[in-house]
C-alpha positions in Angstrom: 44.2 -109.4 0.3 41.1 -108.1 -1.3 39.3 -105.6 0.4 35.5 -106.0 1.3 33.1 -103.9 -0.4 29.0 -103.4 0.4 28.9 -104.9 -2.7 30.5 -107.9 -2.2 28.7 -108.4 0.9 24.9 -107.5 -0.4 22.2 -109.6 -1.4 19.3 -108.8 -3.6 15.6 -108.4 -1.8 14.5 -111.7 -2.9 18.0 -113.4 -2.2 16.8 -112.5 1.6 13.3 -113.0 1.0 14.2 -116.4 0.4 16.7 -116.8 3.0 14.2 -115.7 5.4 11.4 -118.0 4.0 13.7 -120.8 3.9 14.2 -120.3 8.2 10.6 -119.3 8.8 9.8 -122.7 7.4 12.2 -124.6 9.6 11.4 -123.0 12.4 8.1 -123.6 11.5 8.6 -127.7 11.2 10.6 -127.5 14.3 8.1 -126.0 16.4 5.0 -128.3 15.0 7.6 -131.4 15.4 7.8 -129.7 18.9 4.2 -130.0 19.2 3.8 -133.7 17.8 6.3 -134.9 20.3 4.3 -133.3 22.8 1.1 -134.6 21.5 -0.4 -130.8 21.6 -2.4 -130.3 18.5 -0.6 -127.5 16.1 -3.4 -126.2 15.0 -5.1 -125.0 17.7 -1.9 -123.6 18.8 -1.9 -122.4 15.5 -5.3 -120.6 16.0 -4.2 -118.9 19.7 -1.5 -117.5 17.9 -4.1 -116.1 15.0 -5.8 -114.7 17.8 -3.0 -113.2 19.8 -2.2 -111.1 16.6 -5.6 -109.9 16.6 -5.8 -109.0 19.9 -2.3 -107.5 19.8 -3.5 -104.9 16.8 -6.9 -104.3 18.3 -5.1 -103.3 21.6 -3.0 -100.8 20.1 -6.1 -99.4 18.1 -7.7 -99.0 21.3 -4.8 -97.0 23.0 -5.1 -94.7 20.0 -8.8 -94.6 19.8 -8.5 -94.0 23.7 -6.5 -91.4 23.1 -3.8 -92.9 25.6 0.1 -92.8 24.9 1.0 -95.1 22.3 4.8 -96.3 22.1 6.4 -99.5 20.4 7.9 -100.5 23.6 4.7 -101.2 24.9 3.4 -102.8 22.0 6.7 -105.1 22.1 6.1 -105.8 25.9 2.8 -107.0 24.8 4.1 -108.8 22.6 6.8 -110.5 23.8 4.1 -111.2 27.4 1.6 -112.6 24.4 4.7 -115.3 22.9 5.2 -116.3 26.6 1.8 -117.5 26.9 2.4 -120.0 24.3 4.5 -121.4 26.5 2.6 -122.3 29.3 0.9 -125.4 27.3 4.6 -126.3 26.1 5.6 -126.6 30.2 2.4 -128.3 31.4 3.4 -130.9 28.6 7.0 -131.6 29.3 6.2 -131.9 32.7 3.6 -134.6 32.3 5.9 -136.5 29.9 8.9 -136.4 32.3 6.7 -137.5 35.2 4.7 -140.1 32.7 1.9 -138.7 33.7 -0.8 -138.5 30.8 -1.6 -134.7 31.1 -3.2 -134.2 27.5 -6.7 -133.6 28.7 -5.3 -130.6 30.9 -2.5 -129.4 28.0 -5.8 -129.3 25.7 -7.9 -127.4 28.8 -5.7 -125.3 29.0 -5.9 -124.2 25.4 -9.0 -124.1 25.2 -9.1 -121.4 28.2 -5.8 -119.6 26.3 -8.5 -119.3 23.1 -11.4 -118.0 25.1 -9.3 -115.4 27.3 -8.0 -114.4 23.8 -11.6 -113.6 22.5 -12.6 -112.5 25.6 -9.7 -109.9 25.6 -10.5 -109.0 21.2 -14.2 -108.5 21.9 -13.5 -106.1 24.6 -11.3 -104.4 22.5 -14.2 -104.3 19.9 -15.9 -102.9 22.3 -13.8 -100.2 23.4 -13.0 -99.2 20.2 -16.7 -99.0 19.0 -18.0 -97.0 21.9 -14.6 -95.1 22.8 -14.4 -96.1 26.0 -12.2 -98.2 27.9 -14.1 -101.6 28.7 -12.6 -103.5 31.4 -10.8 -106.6 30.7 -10.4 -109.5 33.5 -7.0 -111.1 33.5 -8.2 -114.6 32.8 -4.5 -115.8 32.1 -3.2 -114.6 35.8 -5.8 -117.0 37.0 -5.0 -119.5 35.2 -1.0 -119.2 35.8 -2.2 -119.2 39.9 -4.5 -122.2 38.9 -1.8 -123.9 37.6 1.1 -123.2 40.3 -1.6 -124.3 42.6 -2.0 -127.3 41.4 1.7 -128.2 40.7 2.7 -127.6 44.1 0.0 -129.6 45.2 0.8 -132.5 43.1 5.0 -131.8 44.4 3.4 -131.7 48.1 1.8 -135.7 47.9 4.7 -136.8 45.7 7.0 -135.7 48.7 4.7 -137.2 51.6 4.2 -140.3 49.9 8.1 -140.2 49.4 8.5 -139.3 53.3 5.7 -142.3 53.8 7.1 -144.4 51.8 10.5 -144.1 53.7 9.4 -144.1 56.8 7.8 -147.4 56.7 11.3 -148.7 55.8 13.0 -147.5 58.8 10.2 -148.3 60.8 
């Protein structure tokens, strides 16, 4: 039995750099096939994401300009909260297709209030960097998530009265 060496197990920078390309790029086509499916527009999704990496790097420049503690665990909360918000559209539009409900006007709404929180939330870091102090940021996506569990337990509420209607008339 031959014994394993780093060698034998080691691959050259661009061996990986490949490799990785190569699953970038399929994760890539499954999460636009994803989207297609869905019938959510890639590239806006595209350009949130743009934006979250933006505001991600102009938030942690204003915690240093700020002088406030900076630490990578932070920045990886932030992060990882950021990638959640991308999902929100992906929900909204799996619902509606597993209720055939045409939703796409309110997947699209959505985004389109995803993008402007996002600029909201890099022009006040703009601003807090350029003036050195902190400039208040409003929370535009806690709204919307309320907004939206609002209105799906309302929509759950009149599907289960007209259910309870609907089968009370039978015994009736």
């Amino acid at each position: 039995m031959e014994a394993l060496t780093l060698e034998s197990k080691s691959m050259s920078i661009s061996e990986f750099l490949n490799q990785s390309e190569e699953v970038v790029t399929v994760v890539k086509m499954a999460v636009y096939s994803f989207f297609v499916y869905l019938g959510i527009d890639g590239d806006v999704v595209q350009v949130l994401f743009i934006l979250m990496c933006i505001d991600t790097v102009l938030g942690a420049t204003k915690a240093v300009v700020l002088g406030n503690k900076f630490s990578f665990t932070k920045l990886l909360w932030g992060i990882v909260t950021k990638l959640s918000v991308l999902i929100i559209p992906l929900v909204i539009a799996l619902v509606a297709k597993g209720l055939s409900f045409d939703f796409s006007w309110f997947v699209v709404a959505i985004l389109n209030i995803l993008i402007a929180a996002e600029g909201f939330s890099t022009i006040s870091n703009i601003l807090s960097i350029k003036s050195k102090k902190n400039v208040e940021n409003v929370d535009f996506i806690s709204m919307l998530l309320k907004a939206i569990r609002e209105g799906l337990h309302s929509i759950i509420n009149r599907v289960l009265t007209s259910i309870e209607l609907g089968s009370s008339k039978k015994t009736d």
